[in-house]
C-alpha positions in Angstrom: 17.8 29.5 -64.5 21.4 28.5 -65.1 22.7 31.7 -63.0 20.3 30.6 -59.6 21.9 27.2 -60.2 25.6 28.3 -60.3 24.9 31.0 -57.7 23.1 28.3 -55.1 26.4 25.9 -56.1 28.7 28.5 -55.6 26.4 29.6 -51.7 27.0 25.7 -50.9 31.0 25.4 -52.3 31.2 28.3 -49.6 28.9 27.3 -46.9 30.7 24.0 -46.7 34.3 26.0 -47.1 33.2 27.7 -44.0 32.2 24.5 -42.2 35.2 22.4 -42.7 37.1 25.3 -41.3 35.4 26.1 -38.1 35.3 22.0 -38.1 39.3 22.6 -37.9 39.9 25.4 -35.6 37.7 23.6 -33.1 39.9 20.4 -33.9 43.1 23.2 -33.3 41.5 24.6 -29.9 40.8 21.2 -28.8 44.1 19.9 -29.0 45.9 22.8 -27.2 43.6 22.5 -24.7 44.3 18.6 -24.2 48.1 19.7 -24.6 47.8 22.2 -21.9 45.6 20.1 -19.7 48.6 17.2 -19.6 50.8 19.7 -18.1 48.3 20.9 -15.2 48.1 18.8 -11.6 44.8 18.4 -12.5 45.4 17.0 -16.2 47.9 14.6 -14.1 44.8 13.3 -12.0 42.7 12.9 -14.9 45.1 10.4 -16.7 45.6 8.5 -13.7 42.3 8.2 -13.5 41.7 7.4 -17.0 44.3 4.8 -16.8 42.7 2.8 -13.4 41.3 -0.7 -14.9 37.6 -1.3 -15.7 35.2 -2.1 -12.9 35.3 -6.1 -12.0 31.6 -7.3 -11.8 31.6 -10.2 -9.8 34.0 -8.8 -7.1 30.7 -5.9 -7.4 28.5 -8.5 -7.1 30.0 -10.1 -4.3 30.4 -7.6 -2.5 26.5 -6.5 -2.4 25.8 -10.3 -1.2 28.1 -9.3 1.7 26.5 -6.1 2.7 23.2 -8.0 2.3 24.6 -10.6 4.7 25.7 -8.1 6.4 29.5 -9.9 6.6 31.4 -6.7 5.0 32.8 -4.2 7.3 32.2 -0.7 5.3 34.0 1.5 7.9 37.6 -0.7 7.3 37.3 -1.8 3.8 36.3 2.4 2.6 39.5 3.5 4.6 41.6 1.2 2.9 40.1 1.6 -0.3 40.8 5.4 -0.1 43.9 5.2 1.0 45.0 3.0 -2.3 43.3 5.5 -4.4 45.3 8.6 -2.9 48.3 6.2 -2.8 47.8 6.0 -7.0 46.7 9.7 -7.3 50.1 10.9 -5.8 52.4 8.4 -6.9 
Protein backbone atom coordinates (compact mmCIF):
# COMPACT_ATOMS: atom_id res chain seq x y z
CA UNK A 1 0.00 0.00 0.00
CA UNK A 2 2.78 2.46 1.06
CA UNK A 3 4.66 1.78 -2.46
CA UNK A 4 1.20 2.81 -4.68
CA UNK A 5 1.12 5.80 -2.38
CA UNK A 6 4.75 6.97 -2.83
CA UNK A 7 4.66 5.88 -6.49
CA UNK A 8 1.16 8.02 -7.29
CA UNK A 9 3.07 11.04 -5.12
CA UNK A 10 6.07 10.67 -6.97
CA UNK A 11 3.53 10.41 -10.79
CA UNK A 12 1.95 13.80 -9.36
CA UNK A 13 5.57 15.58 -8.03
CA UNK A 14 6.23 14.90 -11.91
CA UNK A 15 3.14 15.59 -13.67
CA UNK A 16 3.02 19.00 -11.94
CA UNK A 17 7.05 19.34 -12.73
CA UNK A 18 6.01 18.94 -16.26
CA UNK A 19 3.19 21.48 -16.08
CA UNK A 20 4.95 24.38 -14.51
CA UNK A 21 7.39 23.93 -17.23
CA UNK A 22 5.42 23.93 -20.34
CA UNK A 23 3.44 26.78 -18.20
CA UNK A 24 6.95 28.64 -18.67
CA UNK A 25 8.14 28.03 -22.08
CA UNK A 26 4.72 29.24 -23.23
CA UNK A 27 5.31 32.29 -20.86
CA UNK A 28 9.10 32.36 -22.87
CA UNK A 29 7.44 32.02 -26.49
CA UNK A 30 4.93 34.55 -25.58
CA UNK A 31 7.18 37.25 -24.69
CA UNK A 32 9.48 36.94 -27.73
CA UNK A 33 6.65 36.97 -29.71
CA UNK A 34 5.37 40.37 -28.03
CA UNK A 35 9.08 41.52 -28.32
CA UNK A 36 9.22 40.86 -31.93
CA UNK A 37 5.76 42.04 -32.62
CA UNK A 38 6.90 45.76 -31.18
CA UNK A 39 9.44 45.89 -33.78
CA UNK A 40 7.11 44.99 -36.83
CA UNK A 41 4.85 48.01 -38.79
CA UNK A 42 2.14 46.08 -37.81
CA UNK A 43 3.18 45.74 -33.91
CA UNK A 44 3.54 49.78 -34.32
CA UNK A 45 -0.31 49.96 -35.41
CA UNK A 46 -1.43 47.76 -32.80
CA UNK A 47 -0.02 50.03 -29.92
CA UNK A 48 -1.34 52.95 -31.46
CA UNK A 49 -4.27 51.50 -31.44
CA UNK A 50 -4.06 50.10 -28.01
CA UNK A 51 -3.23 53.51 -26.79
CA UNK A 52 -6.41 55.53 -28.54
CA UNK A 53 -8.77 56.64 -25.39
CA UNK A 54 -11.96 54.63 -24.40
CA UNK A 55 -15.12 55.13 -26.34
CA UNK A 56 -17.18 58.46 -24.87
CA UNK A 57 -20.83 57.36 -24.41
CA UNK A 58 -22.75 60.35 -24.52
CA UNK A 59 -20.92 61.83 -27.59
CA UNK A 60 -22.28 57.90 -28.90
CA UNK A 61 -25.36 58.65 -27.73
CA UNK A 62 -25.65 61.83 -29.18
CA UNK A 63 -24.77 61.14 -32.10
CA UNK A 64 -27.54 58.25 -32.72
CA UNK A 65 -30.19 61.16 -31.73
CA UNK A 66 -28.68 63.02 -34.65
CA UNK A 67 -28.86 60.32 -37.18
CA UNK A 68 -32.36 59.68 -35.92
CA UNK A 69 -33.14 63.33 -36.43
CA UNK A 70 -31.53 62.95 -39.27
CA UNK A 71 -29.27 66.38 -38.44
CA UNK A 72 -25.68 64.45 -38.90
CA UNK A 73 -24.07 64.48 -42.13
CA UNK A 74 -22.37 60.81 -42.34
CA UNK A 75 -20.65 61.37 -45.71
CA UNK A 76 -18.42 64.58 -44.03
CA UNK A 77 -18.14 63.69 -40.48
CA UNK A 78 -16.67 59.59 -41.78
CA UNK A 79 -14.15 61.42 -44.07
CA UNK A 80 -12.95 63.45 -41.37
CA UNK A 81 -13.05 60.91 -38.87
CA UNK A 82 -10.79 58.69 -41.18
CA UNK A 83 -8.64 61.05 -41.92
CA UNK A 84 -7.73 61.67 -38.02
CA UNK A 85 -7.39 58.07 -37.55
CA UNK A 86 -4.78 57.64 -40.56
CA UNK A 87 -3.31 61.04 -39.32
CA UNK A 88 -2.59 59.02 -35.71
CA UNK A 89 -1.68 55.61 -37.42
CA UNK A 90 1.18 57.31 -39.33
CA UNK A 91 2.36 59.87 -37.07
Amino acid sequence: MQDRENFLETHDNQANSVEEELILSEDIIMEQILQNLNTTSIGQVLQKIASLPEIRQEKVLGIRQKLTAGKYDVNDRLDNALDKVLEDLIT
